[in-house]
PABA-259404 format. One record per residue: y, z negated, x negated of N, C-alpha, C in turn. Coordinates in nm, 2 decimals, always signed. Layout:
PABA-259404
> Y;Z;X;Y;Z;X;Y;Z;X
...
end
This chain:
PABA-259404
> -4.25;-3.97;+3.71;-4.12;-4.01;+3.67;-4.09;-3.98;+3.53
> -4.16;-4.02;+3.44;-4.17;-4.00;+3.29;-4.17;-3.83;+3.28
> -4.23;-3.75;+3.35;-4.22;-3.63;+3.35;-4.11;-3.54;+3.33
> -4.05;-3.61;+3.50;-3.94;-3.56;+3.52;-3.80;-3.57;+3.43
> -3.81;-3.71;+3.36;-3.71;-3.76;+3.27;-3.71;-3.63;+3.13
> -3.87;-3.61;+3.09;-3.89;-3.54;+2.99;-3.86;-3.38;+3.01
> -3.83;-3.36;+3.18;-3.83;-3.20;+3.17;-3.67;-3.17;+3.15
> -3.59;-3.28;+3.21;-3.46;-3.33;+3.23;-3.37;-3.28;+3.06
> -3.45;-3.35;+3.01;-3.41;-3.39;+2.83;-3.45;-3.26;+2.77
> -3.56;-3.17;+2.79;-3.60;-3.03;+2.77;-3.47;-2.92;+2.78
> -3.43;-2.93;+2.95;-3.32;-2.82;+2.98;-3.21;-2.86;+2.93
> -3.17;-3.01;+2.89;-3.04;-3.04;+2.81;-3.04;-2.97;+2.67
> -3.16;-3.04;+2.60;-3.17;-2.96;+2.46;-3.12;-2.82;+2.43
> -3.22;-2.77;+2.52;-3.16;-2.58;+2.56;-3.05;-2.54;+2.53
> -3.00;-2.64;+2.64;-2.85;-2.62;+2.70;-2.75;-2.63;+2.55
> -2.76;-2.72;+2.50;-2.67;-2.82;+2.41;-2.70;-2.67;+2.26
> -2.84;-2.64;+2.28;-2.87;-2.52;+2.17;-2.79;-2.41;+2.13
> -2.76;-2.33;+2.34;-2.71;-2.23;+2.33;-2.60;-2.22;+2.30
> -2.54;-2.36;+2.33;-2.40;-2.40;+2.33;-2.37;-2.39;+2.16
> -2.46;-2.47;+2.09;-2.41;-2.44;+1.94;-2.42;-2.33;+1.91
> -2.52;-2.24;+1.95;-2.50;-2.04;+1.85;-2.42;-2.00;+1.90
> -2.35;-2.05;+2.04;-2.23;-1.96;+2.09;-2.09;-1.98;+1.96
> -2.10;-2.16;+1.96;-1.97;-2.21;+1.88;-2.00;-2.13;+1.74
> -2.15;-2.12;+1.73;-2.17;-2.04;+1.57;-2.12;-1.91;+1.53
> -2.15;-1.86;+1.62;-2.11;-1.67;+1.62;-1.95;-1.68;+1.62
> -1.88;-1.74;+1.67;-1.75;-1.74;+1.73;-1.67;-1.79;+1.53
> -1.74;-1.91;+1.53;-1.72;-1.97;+1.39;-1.76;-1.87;+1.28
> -1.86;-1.77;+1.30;-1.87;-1.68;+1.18;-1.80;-1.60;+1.14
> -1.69;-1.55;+1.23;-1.60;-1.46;+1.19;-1.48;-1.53;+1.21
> -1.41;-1.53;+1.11;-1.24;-1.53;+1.11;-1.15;-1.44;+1.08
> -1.07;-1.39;+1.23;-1.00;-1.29;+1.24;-0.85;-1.35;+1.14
> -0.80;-1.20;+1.06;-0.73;-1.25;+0.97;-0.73;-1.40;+0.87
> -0.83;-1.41;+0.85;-0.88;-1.56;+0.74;-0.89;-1.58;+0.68
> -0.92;-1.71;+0.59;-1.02;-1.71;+0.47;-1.18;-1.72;+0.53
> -1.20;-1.64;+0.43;-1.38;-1.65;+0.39;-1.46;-1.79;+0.36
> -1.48;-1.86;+0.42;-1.54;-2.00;+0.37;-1.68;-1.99;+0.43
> -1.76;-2.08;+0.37;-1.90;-2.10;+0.40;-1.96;-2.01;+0.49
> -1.94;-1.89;+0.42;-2.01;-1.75;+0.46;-1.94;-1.67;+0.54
> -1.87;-1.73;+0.61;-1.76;-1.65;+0.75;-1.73;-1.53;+0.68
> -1.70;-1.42;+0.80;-1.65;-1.28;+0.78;-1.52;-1.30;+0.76
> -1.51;-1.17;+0.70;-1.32;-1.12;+0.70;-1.32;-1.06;+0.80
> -1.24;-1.04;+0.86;-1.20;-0.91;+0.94;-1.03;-0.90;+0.99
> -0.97;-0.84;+0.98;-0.86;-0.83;+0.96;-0.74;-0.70;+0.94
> -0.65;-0.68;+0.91;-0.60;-0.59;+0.82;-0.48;-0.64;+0.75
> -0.37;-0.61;+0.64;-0.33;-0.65;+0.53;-0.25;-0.51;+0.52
> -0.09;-0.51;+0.51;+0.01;-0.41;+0.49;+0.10;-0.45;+0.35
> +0.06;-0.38;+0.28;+0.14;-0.38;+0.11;+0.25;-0.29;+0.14
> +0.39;-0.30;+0.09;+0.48;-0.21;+0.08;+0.54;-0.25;-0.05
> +0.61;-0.13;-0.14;+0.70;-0.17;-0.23;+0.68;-0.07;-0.34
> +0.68;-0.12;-0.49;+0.73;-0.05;-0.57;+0.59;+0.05;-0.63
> +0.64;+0.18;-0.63;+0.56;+0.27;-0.70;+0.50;+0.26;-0.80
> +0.53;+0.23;-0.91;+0.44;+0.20;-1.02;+0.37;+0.11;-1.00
> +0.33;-0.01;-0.93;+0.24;-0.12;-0.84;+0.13;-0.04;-0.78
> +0.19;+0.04;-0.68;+0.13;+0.10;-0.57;-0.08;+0.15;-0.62
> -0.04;+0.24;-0.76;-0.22;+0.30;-0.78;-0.30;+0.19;-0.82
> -0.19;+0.02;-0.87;-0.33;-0.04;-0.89;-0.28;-0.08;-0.77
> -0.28;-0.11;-0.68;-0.28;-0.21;-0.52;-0.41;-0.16;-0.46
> -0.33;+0.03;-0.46;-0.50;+0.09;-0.37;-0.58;+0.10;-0.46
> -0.62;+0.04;-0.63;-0.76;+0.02;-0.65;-0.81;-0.10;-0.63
> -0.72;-0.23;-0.61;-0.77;-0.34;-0.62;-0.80;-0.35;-0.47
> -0.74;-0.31;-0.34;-0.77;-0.28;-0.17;-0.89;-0.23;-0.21
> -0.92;-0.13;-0.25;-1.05;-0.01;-0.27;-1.20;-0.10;-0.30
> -1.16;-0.21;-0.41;-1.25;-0.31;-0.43;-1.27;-0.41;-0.33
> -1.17;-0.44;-0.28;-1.16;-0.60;-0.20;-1.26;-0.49;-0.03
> -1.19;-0.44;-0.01;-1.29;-0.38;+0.11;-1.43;-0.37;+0.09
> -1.45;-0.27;-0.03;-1.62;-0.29;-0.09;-1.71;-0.46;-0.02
> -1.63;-0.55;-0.04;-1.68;-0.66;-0.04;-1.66;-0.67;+0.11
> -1.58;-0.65;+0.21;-1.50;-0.69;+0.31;-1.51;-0.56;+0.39
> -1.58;-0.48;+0.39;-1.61;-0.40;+0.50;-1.55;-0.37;+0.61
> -1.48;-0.53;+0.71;-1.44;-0.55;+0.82;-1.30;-0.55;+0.78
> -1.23;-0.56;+0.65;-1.12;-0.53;+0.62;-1.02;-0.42;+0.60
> -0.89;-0.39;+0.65;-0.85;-0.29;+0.60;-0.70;-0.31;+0.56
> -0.68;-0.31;+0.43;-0.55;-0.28;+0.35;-0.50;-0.14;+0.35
> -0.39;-0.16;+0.38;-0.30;-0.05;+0.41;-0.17;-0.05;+0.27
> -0.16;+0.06;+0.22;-0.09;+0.04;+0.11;+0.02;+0.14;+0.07
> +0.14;+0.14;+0.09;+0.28;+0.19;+0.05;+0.33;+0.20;-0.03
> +0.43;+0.27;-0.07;+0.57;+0.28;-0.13;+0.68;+0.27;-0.13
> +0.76;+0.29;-0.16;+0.89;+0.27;-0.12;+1.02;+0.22;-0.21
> +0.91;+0.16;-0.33;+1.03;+0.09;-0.43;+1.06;-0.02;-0.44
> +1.06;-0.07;-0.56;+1.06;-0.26;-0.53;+1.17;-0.27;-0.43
> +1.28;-0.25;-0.44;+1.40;-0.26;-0.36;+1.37;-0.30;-0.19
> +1.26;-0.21;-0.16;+1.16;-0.23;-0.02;+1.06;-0.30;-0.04
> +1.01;-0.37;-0.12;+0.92;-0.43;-0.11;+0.99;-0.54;-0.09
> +1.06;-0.58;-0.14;+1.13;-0.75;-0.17;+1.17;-0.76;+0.02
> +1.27;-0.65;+0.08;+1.32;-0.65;+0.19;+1.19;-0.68;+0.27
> +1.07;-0.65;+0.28;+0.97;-0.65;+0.32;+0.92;-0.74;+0.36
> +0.93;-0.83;+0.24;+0.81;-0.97;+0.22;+0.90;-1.07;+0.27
> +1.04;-1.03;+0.26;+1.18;-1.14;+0.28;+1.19;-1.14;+0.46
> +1.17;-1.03;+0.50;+1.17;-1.02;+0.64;+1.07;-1.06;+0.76
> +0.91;-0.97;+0.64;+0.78;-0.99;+0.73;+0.76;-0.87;+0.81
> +0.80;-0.76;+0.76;+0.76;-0.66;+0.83;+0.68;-0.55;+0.72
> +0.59;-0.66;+0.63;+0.48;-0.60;+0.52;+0.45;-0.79;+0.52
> +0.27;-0.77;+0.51;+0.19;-0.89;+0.50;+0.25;-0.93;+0.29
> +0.24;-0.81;+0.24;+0.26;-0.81;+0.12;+0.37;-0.71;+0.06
> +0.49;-0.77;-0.02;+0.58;-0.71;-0.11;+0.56;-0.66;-0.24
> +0.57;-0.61;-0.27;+0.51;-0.52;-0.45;+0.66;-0.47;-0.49
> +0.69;-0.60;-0.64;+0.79;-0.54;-0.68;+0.76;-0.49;-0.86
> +0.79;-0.40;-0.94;+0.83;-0.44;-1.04;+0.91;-0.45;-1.13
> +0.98;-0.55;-1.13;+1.12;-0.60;-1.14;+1.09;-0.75;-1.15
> +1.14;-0.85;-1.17;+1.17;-0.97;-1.17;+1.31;-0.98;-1.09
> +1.28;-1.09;-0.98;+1.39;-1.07;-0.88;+1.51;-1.14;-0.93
> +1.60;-1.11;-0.87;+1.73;-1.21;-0.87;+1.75;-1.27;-0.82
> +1.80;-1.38;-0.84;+1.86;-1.51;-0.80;+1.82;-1.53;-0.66
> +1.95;-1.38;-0.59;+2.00;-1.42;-0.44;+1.83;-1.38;-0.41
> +1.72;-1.31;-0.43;+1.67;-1.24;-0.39;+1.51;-1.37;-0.41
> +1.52;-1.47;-0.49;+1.45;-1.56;-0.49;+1.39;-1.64;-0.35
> +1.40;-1.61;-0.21;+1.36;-1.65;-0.09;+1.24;-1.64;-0.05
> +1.12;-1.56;-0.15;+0.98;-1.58;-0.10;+0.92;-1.58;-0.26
> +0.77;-1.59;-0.20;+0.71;-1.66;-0.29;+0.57;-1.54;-0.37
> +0.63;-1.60;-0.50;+0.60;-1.46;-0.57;+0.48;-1.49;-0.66
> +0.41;-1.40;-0.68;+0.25;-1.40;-0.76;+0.27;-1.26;-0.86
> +0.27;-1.35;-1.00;+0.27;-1.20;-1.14;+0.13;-1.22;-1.10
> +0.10;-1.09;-1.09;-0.06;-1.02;-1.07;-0.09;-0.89;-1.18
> +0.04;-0.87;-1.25;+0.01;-0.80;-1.36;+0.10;-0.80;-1.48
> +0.10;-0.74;-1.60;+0.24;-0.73;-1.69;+0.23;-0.58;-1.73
> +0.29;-0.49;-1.74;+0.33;-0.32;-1.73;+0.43;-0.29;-1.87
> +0.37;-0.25;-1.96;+0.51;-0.17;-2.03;+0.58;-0.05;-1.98
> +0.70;-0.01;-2.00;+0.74;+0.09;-1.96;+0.77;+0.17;-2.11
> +0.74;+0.28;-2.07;+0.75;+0.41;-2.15;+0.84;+0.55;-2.13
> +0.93;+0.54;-2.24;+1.01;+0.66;-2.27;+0.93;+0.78;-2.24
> +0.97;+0.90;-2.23;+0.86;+1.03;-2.22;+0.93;+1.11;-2.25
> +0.91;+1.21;-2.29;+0.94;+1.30;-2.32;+0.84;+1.44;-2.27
> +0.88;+1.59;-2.31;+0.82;+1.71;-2.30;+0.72;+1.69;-2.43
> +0.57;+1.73;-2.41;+0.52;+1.74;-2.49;+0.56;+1.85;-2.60
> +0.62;+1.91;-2.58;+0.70;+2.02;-2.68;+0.79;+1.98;-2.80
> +0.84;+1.85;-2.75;+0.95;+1.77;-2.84;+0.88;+1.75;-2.92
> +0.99;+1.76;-3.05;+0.96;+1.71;-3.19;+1.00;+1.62;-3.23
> +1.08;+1.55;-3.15;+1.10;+1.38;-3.19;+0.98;+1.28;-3.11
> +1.00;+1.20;-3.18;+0.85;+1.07;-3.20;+0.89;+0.95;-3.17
> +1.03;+0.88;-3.17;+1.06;+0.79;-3.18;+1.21;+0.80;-3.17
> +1.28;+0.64;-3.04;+1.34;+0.62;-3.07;+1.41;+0.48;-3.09
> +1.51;+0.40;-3.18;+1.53;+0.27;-3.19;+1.58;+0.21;-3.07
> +1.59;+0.12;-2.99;+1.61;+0.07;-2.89;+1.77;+0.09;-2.83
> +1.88;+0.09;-2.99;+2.04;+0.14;-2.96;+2.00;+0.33;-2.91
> +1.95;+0.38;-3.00;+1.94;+0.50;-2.96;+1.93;+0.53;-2.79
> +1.78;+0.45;-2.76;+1.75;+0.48;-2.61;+1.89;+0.46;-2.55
> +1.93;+0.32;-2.53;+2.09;+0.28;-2.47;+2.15;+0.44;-2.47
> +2.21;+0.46;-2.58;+2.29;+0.58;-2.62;+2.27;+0.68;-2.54
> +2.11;+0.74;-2.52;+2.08;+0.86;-2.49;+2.11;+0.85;-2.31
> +2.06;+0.71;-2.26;+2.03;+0.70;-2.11;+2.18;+0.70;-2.07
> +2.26;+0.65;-2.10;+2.42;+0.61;-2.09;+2.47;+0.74;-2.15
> +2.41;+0.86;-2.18;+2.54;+1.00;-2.19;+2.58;+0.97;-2.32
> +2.58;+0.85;-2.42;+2.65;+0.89;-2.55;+2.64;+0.98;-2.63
> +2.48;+1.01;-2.63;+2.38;+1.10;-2.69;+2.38;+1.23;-2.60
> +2.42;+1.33;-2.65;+2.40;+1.46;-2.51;+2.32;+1.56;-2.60
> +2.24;+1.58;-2.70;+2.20;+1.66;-2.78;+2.09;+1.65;-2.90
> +1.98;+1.70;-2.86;+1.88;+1.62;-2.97;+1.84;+1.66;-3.08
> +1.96;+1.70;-3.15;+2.03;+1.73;-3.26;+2.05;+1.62;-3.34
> +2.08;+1.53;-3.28;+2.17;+1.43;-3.29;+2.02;+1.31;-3.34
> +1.88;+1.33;-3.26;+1.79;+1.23;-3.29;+1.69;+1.30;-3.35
> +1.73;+1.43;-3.46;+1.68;+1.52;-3.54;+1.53;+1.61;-3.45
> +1.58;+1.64;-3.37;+1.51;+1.73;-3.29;+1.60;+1.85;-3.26
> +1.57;+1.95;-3.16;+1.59;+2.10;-3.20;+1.74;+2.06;-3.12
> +1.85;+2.18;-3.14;+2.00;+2.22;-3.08;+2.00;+2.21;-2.92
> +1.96;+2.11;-2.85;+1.95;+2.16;-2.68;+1.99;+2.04;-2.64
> +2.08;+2.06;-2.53;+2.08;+1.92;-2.49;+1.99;+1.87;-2.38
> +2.03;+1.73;-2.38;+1.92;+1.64;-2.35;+1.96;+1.61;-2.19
> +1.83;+1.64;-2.16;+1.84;+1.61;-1.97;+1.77;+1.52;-1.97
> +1.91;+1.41;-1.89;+1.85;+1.27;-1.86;+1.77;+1.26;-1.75
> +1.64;+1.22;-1.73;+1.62;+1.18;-1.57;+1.58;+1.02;-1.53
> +1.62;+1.01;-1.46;+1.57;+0.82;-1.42;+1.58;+0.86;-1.23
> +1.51;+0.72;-1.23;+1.45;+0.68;-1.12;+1.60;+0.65;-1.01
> +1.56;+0.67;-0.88;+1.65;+0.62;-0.77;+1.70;+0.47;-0.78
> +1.80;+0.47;-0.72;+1.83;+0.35;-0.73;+1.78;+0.24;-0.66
> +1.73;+0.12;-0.65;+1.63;+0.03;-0.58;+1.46;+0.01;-0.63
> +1.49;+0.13;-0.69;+1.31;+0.15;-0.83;+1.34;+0.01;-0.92
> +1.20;-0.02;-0.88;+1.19;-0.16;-0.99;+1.18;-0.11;-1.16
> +1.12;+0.04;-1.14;+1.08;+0.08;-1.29;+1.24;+0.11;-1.34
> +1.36;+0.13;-1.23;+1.50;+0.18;-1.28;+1.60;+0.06;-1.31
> +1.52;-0.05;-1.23;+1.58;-0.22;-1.24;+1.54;-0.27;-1.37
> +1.36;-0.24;-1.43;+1.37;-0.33;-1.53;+1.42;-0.22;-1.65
> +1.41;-0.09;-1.66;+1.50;-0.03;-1.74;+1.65;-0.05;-1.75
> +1.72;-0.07;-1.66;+1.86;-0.11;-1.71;+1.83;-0.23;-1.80
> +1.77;-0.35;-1.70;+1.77;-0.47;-1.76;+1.72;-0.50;-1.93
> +1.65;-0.42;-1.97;+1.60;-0.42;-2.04;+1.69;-0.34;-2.19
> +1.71;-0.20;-2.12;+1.76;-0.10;-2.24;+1.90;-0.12;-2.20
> +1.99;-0.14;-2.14;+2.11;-0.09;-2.08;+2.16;-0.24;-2.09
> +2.10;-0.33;-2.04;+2.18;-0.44;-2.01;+2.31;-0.44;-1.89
> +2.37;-0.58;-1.89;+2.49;-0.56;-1.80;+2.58;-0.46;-1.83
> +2.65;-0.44;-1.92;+2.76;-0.36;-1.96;+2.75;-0.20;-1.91
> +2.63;-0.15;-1.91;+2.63;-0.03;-1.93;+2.54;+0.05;-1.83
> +2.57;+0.14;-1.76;+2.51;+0.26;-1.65;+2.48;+0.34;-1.73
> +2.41;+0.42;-1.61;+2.31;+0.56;-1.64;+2.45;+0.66;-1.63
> +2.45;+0.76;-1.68;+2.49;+0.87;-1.70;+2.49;+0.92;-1.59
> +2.61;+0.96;-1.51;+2.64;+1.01;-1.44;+2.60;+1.21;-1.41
> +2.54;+1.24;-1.52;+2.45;+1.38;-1.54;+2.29;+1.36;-1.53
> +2.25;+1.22;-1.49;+2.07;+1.20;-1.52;+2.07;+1.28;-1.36
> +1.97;+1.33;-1.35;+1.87;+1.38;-1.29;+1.81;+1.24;-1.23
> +1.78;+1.23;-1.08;+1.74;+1.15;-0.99;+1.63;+1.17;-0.90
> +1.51;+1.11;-0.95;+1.37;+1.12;-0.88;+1.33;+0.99;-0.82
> +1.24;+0.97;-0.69;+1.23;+0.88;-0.61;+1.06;+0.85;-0.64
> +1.02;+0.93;-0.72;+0.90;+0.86;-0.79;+0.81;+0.83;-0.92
> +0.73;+0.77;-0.97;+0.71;+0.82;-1.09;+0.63;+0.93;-1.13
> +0.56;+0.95;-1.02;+0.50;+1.12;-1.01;+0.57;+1.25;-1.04
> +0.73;+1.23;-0.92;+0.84;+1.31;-0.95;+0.83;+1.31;-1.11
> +0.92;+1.23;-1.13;+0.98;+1.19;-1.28;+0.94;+1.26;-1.39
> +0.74;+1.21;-1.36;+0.68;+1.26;-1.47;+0.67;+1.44;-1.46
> +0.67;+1.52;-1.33;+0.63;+1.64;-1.34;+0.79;+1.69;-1.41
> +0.89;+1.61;-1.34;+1.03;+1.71;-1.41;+1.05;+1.68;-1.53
> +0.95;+1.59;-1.62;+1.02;+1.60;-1.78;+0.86;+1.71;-1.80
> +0.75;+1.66;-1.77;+0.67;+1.78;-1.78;+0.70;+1.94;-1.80
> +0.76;+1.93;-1.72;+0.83;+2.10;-1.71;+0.99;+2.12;-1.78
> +1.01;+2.06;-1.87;+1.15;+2.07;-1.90;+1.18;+2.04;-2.04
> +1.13;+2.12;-2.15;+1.14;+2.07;-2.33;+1.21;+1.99;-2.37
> +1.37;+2.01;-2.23;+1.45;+1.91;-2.30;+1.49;+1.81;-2.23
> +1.40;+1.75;-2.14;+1.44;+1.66;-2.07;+1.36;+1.49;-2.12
> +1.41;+1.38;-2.08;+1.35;+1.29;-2.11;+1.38;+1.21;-1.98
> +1.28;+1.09;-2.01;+1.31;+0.94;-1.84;+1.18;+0.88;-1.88
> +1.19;+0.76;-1.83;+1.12;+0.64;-1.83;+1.00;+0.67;-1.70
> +0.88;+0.57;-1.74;+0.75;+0.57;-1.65;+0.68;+0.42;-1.67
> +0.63;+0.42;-1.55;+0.51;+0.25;-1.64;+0.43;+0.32;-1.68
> +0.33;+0.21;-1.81;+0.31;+0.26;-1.92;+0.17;+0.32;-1.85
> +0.13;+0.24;-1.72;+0.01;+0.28;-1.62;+0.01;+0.40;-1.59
> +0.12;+0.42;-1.54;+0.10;+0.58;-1.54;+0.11;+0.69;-1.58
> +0.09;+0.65;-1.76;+0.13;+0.75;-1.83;+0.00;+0.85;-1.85
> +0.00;+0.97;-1.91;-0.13;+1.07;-1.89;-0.04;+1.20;-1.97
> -0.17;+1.28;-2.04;-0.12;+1.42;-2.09;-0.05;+1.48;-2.08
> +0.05;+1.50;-1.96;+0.15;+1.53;-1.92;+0.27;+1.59;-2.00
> +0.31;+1.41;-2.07;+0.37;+1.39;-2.14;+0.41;+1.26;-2.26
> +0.44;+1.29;-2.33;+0.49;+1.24;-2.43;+0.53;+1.07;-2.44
> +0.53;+0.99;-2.45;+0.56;+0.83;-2.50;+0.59;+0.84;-2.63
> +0.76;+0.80;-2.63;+0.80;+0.78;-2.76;+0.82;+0.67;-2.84
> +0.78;+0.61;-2.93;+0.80;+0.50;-3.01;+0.91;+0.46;-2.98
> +0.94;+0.34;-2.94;+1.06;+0.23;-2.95;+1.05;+0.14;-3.08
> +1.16;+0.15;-3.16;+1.19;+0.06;-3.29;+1.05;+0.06;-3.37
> +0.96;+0.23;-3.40;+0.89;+0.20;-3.45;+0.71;+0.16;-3.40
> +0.72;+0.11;-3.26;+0.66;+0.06;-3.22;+0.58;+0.13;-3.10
> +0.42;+0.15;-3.06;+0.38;+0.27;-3.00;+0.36;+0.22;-2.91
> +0.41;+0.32;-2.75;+0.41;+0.23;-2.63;+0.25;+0.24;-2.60
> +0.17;+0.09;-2.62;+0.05;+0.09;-2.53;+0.03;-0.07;-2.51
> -0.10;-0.07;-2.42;-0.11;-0.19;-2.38;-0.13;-0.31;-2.44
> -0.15;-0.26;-2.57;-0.24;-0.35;-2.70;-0.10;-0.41;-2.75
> +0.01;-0.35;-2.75;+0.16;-0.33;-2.81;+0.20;-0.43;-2.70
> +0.19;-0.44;-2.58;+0.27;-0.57;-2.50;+0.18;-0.68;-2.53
> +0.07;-0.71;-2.48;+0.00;-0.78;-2.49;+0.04;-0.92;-2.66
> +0.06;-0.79;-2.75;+0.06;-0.89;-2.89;+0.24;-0.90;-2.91
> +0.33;-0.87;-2.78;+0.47;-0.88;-2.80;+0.49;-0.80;-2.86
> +0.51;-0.69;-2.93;+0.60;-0.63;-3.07;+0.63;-0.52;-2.95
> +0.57;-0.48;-2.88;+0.66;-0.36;-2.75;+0.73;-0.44;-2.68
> +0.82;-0.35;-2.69;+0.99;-0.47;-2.60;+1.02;-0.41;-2.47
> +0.94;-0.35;-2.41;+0.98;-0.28;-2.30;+0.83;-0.31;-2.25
> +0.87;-0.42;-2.18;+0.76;-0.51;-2.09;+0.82;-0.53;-1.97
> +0.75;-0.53;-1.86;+0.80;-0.62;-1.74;+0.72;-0.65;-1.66
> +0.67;-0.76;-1.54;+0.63;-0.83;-1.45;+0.56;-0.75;-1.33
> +0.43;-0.72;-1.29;+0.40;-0.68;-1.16;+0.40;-0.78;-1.04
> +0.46;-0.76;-0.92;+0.53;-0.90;-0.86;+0.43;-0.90;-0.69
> +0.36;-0.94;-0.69;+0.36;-0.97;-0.52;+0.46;-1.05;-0.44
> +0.48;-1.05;-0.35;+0.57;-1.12;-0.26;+0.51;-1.15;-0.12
> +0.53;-1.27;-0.07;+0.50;-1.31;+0.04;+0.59;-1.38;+0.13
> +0.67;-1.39;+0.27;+0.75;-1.43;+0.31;+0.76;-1.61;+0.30
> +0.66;-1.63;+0.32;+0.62;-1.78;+0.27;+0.49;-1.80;+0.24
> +0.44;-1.91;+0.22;+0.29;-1.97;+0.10;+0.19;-1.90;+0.20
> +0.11;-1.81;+0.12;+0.00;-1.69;+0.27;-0.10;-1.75;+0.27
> -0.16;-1.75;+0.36;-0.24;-1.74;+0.47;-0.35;-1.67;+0.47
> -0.51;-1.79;+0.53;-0.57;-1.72;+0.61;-0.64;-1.56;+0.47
> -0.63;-1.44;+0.55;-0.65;-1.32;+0.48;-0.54;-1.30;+0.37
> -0.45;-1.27;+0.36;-0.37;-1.25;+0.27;-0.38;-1.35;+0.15
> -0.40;-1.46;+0.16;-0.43;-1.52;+0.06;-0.60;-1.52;+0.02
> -0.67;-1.52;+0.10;-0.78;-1.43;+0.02;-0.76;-1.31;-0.06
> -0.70;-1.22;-0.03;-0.70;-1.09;-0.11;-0.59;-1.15;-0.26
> -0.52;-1.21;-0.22;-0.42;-1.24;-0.35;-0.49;-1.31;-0.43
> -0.61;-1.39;-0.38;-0.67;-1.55;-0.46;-0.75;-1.40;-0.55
> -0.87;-1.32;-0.45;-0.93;-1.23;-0.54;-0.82;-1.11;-0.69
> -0.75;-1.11;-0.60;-0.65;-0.98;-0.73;-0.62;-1.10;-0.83
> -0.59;-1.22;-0.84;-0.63;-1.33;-0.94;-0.70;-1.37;-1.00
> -0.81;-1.33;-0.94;-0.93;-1.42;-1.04;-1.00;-1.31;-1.10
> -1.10;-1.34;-1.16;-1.18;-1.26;-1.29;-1.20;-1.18;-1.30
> -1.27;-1.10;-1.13;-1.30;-0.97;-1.07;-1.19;-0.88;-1.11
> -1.07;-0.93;-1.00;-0.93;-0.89;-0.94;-0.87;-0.83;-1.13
> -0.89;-0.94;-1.21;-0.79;-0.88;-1.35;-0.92;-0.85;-1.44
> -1.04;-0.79;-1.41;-1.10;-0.71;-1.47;-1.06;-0.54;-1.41
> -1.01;-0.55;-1.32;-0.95;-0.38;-1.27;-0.79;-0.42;-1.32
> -0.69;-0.48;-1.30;-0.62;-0.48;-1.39;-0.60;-0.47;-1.51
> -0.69;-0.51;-1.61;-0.69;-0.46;-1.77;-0.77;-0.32;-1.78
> -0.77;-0.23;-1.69;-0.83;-0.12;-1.70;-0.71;+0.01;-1.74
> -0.55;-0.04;-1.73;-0.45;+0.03;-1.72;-0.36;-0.06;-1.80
> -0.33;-0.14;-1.73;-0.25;-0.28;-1.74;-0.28;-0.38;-1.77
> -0.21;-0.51;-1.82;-0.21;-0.60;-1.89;-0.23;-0.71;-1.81
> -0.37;-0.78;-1.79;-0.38;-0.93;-1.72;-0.32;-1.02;-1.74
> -0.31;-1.13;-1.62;-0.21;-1.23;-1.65;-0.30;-1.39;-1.67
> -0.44;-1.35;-1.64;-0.54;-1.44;-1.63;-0.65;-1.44;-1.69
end
């Protein structure tokens, strides 16, 4: 009798064992989740939005997978203008603006994950160096048609700027133009900052704006009021052509997405951000 009681309690134990590694395996991985007490990621994560965002998103994705293997971020373009539509609607896990939104456009919930100066450019050929912050206004707004006029050679000046819905063309109004005043109805219109940068590259007399991230040999960055566009220059304030790298989320995320945002936050996350750009943490 004692036997049978003990062989009874034997096949229960078993039983009750297999039962826990099943609940274990099942508990080790969380599809689309957070990572807690060792659990896997596995998942995927859709970024859309603004172009100057975009090369650090796919370095900071490029790291977060390293870790996350079972992960895969997927990462777009499109223009803050699409990113905000994106994150407001839910047809992107993640919105990328850079811009600081407006008012009406305040409906989801936003993470500065970076700070970015923007930089004038010019043709490396140009012999101007600098311009004061009325000048820029002047030149982007058509007052200025000749850079003659900002003691550089007899040619006139070809404006180029970004499409309309470009966060880098949002915080340049906001910033140099203000309310009162548009782009010049003769700027030259590019949909990226790659574009942008190759058509002042190729053109002695052309000029347009870039984030300061993706500035390179190309071309030229010209002094504002004195002041030389780099990272060291926002960082201590005296560069005035600063603006916000913006994540967007349709509401408070979740699960994976908020792992990947928690990591592009913390120490790791803004030691690849101060590699270009200016941490916020």
């Amino acid at each position: 009798m004692v036997f049978a009681i003990t062989c009874i309690f034997a096949i229960f134990a078993v039983g009750c064992s297999n039962n826990s590694n099943q609940d274990g395996n099942r508990d080790g991985v969380v599809q689309n989740g957070a990572q807690q007490n060792g659990q896997e990621l596995i998942g995927s994560i859709q970024i859309a939005g603004s172009t100057s965002v975009q090369p650090l998103s796919e370095e900071l994705a490029m790291e977060f997978m390293k870790l996350h293997p079972k992960v895969k971020i997927n990462v777009a373009g499109g223009g803050s203008g699409a990113g905000i539509r994106s994150a407001q609607d839910g047809t992107a896990d993640i919105g990328a603006s850079s811009r600081t939104l407006k008012d009406e456009e305040k409906t989801v919930k936003e993470f500065t994950i970076a700070k970015d100066g923007l930089a004038i450019v010019v043709n490396r050929e140009n012999k101007v160096e600098g311009l004061t912050m009325d000048q820029a206004m002047q030149v982007f707004t058509g007052k200025i048609t000749n850079w003659r006029e900002l003691g550089g050679s007899d040619a006139p000046i070809t404006v180029v700027i970004r499409e309309d819905g470009s966060g880098t063309r949002g915080a340049f109004q906001e910033i140099v133009l203000g309310k009162e005043e548009s782009f010049t109805e003769d700027a030259l219109i590019q949909n990226s900052t790659g574009a942008l940068r190759t058509v002042v590259s190729g053109n002695p007399d052309a000029i347009g704006f870039i984030s300061l991230g993706a500035l390179n040999e190309d071309v030229k960055a010209l002094k504002i009021d004195g002041v030389e566009a780099s990272k060291e220059n926002v960082i201590n304030d005296t560069y005035t052509l600063a603006r916000p790298f913006l994540y967007l989320t349709e509401s408070e995320p979740q699960g994976l997405v908020k792992s990947f945002i928690d990591f592009v936050l913390s120490q790791e996350g803004q030691k690849i951000v101060e590699v270009k750009f200016v941490p916020v943490k």
